[in-house]
C-alpha positions as CSV (number, residue, x, y, z in Angstrom):
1,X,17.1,22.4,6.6
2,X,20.3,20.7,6.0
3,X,21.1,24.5,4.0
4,X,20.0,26.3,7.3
5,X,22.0,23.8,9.7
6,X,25.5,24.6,7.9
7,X,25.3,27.7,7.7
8,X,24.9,28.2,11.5
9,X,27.9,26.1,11.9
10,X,29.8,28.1,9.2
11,X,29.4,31.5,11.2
12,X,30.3,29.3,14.8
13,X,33.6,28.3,12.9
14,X,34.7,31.3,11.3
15,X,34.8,32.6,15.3
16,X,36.2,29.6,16.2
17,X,39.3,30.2,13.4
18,X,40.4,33.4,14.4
19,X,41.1,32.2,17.6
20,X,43.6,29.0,16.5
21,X,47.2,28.8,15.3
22,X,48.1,27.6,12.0
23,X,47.4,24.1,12.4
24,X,44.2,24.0,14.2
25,X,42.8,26.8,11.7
26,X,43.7,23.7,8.5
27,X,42.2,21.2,10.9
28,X,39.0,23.1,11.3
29,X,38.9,23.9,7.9
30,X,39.3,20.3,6.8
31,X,36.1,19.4,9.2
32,X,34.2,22.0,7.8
33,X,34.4,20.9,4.1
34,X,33.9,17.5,5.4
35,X,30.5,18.2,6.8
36,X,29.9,20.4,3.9
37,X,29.9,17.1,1.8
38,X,27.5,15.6,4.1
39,X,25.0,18.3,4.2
40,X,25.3,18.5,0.6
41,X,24.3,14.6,0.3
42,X,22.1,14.6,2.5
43,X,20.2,17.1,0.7
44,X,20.4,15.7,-2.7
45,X,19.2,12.5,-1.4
46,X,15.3,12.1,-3.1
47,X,12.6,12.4,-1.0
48,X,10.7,9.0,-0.7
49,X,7.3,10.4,-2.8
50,X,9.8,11.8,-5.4
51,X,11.9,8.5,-5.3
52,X,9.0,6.6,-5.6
53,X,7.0,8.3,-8.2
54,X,10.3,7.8,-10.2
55,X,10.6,4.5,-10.1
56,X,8.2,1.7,-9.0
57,X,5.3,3.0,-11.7
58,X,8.4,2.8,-14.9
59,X,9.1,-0.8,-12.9
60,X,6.1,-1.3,-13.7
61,X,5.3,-0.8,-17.4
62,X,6.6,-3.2,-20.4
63,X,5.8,-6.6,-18.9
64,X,2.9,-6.6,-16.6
65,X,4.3,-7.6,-12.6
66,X,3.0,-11.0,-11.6
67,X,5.4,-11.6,-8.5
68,X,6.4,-9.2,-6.2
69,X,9.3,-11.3,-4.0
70,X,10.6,-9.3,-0.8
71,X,13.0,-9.4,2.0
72,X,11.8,-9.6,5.5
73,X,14.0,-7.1,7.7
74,X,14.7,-3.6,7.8
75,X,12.1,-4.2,4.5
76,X,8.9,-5.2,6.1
77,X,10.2,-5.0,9.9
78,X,13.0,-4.4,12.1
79,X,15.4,-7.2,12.6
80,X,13.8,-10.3,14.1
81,X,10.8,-7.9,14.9
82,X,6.9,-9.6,14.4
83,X,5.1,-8.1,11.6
84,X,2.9,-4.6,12.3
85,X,-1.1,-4.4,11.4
86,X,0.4,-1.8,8.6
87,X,2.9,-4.3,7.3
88,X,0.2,-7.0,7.2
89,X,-2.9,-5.1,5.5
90,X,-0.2,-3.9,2.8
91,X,1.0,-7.0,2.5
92,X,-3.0,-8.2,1.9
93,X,-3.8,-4.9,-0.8
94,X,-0.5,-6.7,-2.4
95,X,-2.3,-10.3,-2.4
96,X,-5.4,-8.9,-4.3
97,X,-3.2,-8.4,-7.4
98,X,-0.2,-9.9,-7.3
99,X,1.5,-13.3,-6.1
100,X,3.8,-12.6,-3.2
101,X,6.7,-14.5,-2.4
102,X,8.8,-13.9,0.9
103,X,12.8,-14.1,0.2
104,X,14.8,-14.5,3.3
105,X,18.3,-15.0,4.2
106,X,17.6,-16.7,7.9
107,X,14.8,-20.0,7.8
108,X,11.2,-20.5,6.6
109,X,10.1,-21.8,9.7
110,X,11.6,-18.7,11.6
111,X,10.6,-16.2,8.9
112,X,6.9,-17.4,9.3
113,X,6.8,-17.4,13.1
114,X,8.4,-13.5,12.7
115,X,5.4,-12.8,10.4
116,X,3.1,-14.1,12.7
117,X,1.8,-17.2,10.4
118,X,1.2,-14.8,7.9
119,X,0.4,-16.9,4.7
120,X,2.9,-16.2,2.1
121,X,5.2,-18.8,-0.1
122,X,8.9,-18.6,1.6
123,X,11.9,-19.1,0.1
124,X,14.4,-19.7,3.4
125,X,18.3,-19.7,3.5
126,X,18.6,-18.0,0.5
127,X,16.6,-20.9,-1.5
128,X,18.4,-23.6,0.6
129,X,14.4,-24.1,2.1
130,X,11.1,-23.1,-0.3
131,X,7.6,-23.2,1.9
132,X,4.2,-23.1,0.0
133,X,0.7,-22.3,1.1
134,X,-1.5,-25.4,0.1
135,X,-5.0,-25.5,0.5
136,X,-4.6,-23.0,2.8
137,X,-2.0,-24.5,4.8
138,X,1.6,-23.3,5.2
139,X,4.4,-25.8,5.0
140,X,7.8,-27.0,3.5
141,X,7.8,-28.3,0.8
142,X,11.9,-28.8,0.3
143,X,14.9,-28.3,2.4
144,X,18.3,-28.9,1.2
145,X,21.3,-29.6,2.8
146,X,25.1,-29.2,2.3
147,X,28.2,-30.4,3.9
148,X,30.2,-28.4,6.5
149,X,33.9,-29.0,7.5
150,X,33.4,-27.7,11.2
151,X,36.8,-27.4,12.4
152,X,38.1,-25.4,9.5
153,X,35.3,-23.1,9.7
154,X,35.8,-22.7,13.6
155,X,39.4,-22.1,13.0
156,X,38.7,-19.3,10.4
157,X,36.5,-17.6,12.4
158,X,38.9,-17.6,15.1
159,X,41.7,-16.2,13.1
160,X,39.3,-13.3,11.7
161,X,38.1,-12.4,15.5
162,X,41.8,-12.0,16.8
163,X,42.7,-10.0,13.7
164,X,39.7,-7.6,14.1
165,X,39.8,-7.7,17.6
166,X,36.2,-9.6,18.5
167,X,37.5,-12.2,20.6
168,X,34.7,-11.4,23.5
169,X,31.1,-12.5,22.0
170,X,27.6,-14.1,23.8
171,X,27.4,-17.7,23.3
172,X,29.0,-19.6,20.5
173,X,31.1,-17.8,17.8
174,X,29.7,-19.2,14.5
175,X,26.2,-20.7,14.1
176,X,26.3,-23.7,12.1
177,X,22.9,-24.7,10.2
178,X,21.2,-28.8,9.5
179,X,21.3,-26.7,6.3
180,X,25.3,-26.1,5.6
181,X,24.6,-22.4,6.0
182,X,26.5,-20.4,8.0
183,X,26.4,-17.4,10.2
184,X,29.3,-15.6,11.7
185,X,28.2,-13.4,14.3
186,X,30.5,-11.0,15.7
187,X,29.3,-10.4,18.7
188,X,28.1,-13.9,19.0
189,X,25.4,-16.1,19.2
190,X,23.4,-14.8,21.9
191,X,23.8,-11.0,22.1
192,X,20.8,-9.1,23.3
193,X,19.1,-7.4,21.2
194,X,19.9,-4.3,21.9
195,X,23.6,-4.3,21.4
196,X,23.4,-5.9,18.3
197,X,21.1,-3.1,17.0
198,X,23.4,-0.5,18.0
199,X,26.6,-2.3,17.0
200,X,26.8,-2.0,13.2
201,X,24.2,0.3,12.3
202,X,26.0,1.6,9.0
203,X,27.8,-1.5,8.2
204,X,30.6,0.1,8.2
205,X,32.8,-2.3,10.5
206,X,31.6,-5.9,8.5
207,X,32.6,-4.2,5.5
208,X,36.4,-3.2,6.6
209,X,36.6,-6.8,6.9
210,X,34.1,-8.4,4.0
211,X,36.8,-9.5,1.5
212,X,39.2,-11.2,3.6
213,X,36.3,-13.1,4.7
214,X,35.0,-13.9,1.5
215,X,38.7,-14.8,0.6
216,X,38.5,-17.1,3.8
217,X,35.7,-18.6,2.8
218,X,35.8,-18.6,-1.0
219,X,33.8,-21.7,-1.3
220,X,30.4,-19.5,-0.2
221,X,28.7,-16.5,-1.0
222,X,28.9,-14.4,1.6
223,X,26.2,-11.5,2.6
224,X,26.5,-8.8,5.0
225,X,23.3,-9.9,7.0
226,X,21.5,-9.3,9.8
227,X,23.0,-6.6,12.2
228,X,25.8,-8.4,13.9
229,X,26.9,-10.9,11.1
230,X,28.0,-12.7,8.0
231,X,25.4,-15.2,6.2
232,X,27.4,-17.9,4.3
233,X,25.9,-20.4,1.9
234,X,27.4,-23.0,-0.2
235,X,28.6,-20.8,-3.9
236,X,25.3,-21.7,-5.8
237,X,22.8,-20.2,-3.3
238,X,21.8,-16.6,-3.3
239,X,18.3,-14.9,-3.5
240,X,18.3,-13.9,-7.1
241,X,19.1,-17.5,-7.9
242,X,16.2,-18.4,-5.9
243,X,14.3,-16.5,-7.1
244,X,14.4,-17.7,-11.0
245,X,14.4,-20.9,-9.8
246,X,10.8,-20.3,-8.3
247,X,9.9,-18.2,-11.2
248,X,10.9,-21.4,-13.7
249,X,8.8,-23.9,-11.8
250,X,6.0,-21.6,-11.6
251,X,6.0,-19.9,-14.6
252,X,7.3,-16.2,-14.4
253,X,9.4,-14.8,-16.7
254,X,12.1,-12.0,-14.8
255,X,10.0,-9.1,-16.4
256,X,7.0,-10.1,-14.6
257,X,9.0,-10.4,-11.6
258,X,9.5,-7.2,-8.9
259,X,11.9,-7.5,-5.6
260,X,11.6,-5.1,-2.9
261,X,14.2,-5.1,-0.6
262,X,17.2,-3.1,1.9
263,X,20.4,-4.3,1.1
264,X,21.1,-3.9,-2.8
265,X,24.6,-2.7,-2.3
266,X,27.6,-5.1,-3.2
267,X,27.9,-7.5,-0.2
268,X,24.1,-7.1,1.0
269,X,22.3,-9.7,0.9
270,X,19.6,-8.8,-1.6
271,X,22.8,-7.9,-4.1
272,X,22.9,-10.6,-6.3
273,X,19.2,-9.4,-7.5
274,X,20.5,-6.3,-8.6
275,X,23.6,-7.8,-9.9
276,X,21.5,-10.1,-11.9
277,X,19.1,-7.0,-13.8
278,X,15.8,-8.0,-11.0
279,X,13.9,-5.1,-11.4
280,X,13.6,-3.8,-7.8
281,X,12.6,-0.9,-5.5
282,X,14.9,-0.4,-2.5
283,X,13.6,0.9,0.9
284,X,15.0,3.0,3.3
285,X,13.3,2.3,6.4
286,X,10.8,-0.8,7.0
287,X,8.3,1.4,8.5
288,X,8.1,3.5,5.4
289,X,6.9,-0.2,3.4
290,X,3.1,0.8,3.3
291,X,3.9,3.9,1.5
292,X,6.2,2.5,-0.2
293,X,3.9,0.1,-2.8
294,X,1.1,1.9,-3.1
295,X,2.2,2.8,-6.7
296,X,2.3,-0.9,-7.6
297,X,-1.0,-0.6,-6.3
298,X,-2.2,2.0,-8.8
């Protein structure tokens, strides 16, 4: 399709170039190879089948998988979405063979109420929180908390929005957690929904600035999260960290451990999992998640 799609615009262009001057005809011609290179991608991208027939059944052979962590949005639902009856009865086929622990960068208690009291073990705040189903009843078991210096963080944010030109945002500019953890929202604490969906789709605007703010605030990790903002947690808490820490008290080695999960890319904030050798499957789009384990279900 993408083939098809290029050449049409091809034969529009070559019409178009005999009717321009020197310049435009090199400015034209420079577009065209561009799109060329993004035709060509996106047809080389694997299909998800393919994809997936590729890798989750090899994740899955050496040592068994006892513990299949995952992030919460754009893995299992949109951002801040509740959980769908497709999400959920997955999610159950999951439960009947394997322990299933929820991995979130926002908190438990929020991450719960998004999944609709679904009852799964949470890790919150990147492992700042850990919630436990006991006896058939959800609740935290620890929460951990962490210093902030408030007017230093307010003044760095400050000095980042006038640089990059976000000095108009909903409600407060930073939201400072009980936890320590922070999150910068660019366009604020209280942007509608909407306009937070649409704002950074691609990412593409938090990364132009993502190491100056993790030189700002070199003290934290700091994840591209959400669709408006940076998550920042004191240096020692990120999910893969979390993760083994959970595995260690409960008695999973790393090979029996599986993460599914969006943002594997440096600066996401499921990263540090691949960074640290986490076997993991990456999804494309949340709604795709059903599909998506059924070969862990084979």
């Amino acid at each position: 399709m993408a083939a098809l799609k290029f050449l049409a615009l091809a034969v529009q262009v070559r019409i178009l170039i005999s009717q321009q001057n020197a310049i435009m005809k090199r400015t034209t011609l420079l577009l065209l190879a561009v799109a060329a290179l993004f035709c060509v991608s996106c047809n080389n991208r694997p299909k998800y089948s393919e994809e997936l027939q590729q890798t989750a059944p090899a994740l899955c052979k050496g040592a068994e998988k006892k513990l299949v962590c995952m992030d919460l949005d754009a893995t299992l639902t949109q951002h801040k979405t509740p959980l769908s009856d497709s999400a959920r009865q997955a999610l159950d086929k999951l439960g009947e063979r394997y322990a299933l622990l929820m991995v979130g960068g926002g908190g438990a208690e929020r991450i719960h109420k998004q999944m609709l009291d679904y009852p799964i073990d949470v890790l919150g705040n990147y492992g700042m929180e850990e919630a436990r189903v006991v006896d058939g009843e959800w609740k935290i078991v620890r929460k951990e908390v962490c210093p902030v210096d408030t007017a230093s963080v307010l003044a760095k944010c400050q000095a980042l929005r006038e640089k990059y030109g976000y000095t108009e945002y909903y409600g407060k500019s930073v939201e400072i957690h009980a936890s320590g953890m922070l999150t910068f929202g660019l366009l604020g604490t209280e942007a509608p929904k909407e306009e937070k969906l649409a704002f950074d789709p691609d990412k593409a605007k938090r990364r132009a600035m993502y190491k100056e703010v993790c030189e700002d605030f070199s003290d934290y990790s700091v994840f591209i999260g959400g669709s408006t903002s940076f998550d920042m947690t004191p240096k020692q808490y990120n999910k893969y960290d979390a993760i083994m820490r959970f595995a260690e008290e409960n008695g999973y080695t790393r090979d029996e451990i599986i993460f599914i999960g969006d943002d594997l890319d440096d600066g996401g904030n499921d990263s540090h999992v691949r960074l640290g050798g986490m076997d993991y499957i990456r999804v494309y789009d949340y709604r795709d998640f059903p599909k998506l384990v059924e070969p862990l279900l084979q």
